[in-house]
C-alpha positions, -999 to 999 in steps of 0.1 A, spaced: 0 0 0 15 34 -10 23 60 15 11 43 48 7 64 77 7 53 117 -17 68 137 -23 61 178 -59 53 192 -70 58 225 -96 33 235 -111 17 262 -102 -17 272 -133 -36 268 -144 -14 233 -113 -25 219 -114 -64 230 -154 -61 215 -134 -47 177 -109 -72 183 -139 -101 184 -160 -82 156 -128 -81 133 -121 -122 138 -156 -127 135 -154 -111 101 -124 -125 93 -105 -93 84 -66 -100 85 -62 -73 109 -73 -39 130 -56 -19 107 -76 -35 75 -109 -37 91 -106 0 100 -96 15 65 -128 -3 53 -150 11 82 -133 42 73 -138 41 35 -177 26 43 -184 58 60 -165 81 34 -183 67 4 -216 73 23 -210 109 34 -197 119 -3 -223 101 -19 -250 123 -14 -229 150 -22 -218 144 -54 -226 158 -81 -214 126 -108 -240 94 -112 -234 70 -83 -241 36 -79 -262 13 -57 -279 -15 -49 -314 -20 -28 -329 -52 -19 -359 -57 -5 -386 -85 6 -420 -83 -5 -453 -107 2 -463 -110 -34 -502 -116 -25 -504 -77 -16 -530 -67 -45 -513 -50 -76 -478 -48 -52 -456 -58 -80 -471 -39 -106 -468 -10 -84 -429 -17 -77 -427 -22 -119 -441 13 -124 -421 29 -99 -392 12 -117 -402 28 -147 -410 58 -131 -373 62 -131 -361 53 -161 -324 51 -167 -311 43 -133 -320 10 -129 -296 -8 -149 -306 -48 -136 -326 -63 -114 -332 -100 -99 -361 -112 -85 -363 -146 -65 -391 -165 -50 -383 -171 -11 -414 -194 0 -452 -189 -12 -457 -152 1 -419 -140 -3 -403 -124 -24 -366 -107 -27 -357 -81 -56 -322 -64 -60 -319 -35 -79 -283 -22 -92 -288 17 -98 -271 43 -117 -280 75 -115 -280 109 -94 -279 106 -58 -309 120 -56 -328 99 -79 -316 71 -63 -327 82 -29 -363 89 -45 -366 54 -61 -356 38 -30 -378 53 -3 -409 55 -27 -402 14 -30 -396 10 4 -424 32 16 -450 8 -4 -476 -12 17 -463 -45 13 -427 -43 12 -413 -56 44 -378 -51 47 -352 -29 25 -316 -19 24 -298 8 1 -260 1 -2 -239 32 -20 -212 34 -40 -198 55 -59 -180 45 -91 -147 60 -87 -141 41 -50 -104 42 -51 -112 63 -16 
């Protein structure tokens, strides 16, 4: 890695043995690795909003499927916004589930406006929106 800095934490005792668990449980190599991601996570989040390019993103959420007209409300919305959805998957969980994924490109704030009028639909149950930005070289 070019141009490594070393920096000193203070941190309580118990706090840090809690990271030290969190990081082996998700098998980063290290403290210093798992905290240049956590660091990165948080920068791509805070400039994503803000910029002013297309970003990316993905949002998945679960449905029930035997919510009248549900899908062809989350279709419409789709096409409501055409353009930034570039794909999307759809699986069958069990007989009232559903999952979709949607990979987005698009203006921050077109992005943000797709995803809350999806996830603010009677019927969808659960949703997350994970950023991006395309040039993450942060």
């Amino acid at each position: 890695m070019p141009d490594l800095m070393r920096f000193g934490v203070s941190i309580e005792k118990s706090l840090l043995q809690e990271f030290d668990r969190w990081v082996g449980k998700h098998n980063w190599a290290n403290r210093s690795e798992a905290i240049r991601d956590i660091i990165r996570d948080h920068l791509v989040v805070d400039s994503w909003g803000e910029s002013q390019d297309d970003v990316t993103a993905t949002l998945t959420y679960v449905y029930d499927h035997h919510v009248t007209d549900l899908q062809a409300r989350l279709t419409s919305l789709q096409h409501d916004h055409e353009g930034s959805v570039l794909s999307t998957m759809h699986v069958h969980l069990d007989h009232h589930n559903c999952i979709e994924v949607l990979v987005m490109k698009a203006k921050a704030s077109e992005i943000q406006a797709l995803t809350d009028s999806i996830l603010g639909t009677r019927g969808v149950k659960h949703g997350a929106l994970v950023r991006s930005i395309p040039e993450a070289g942060i």
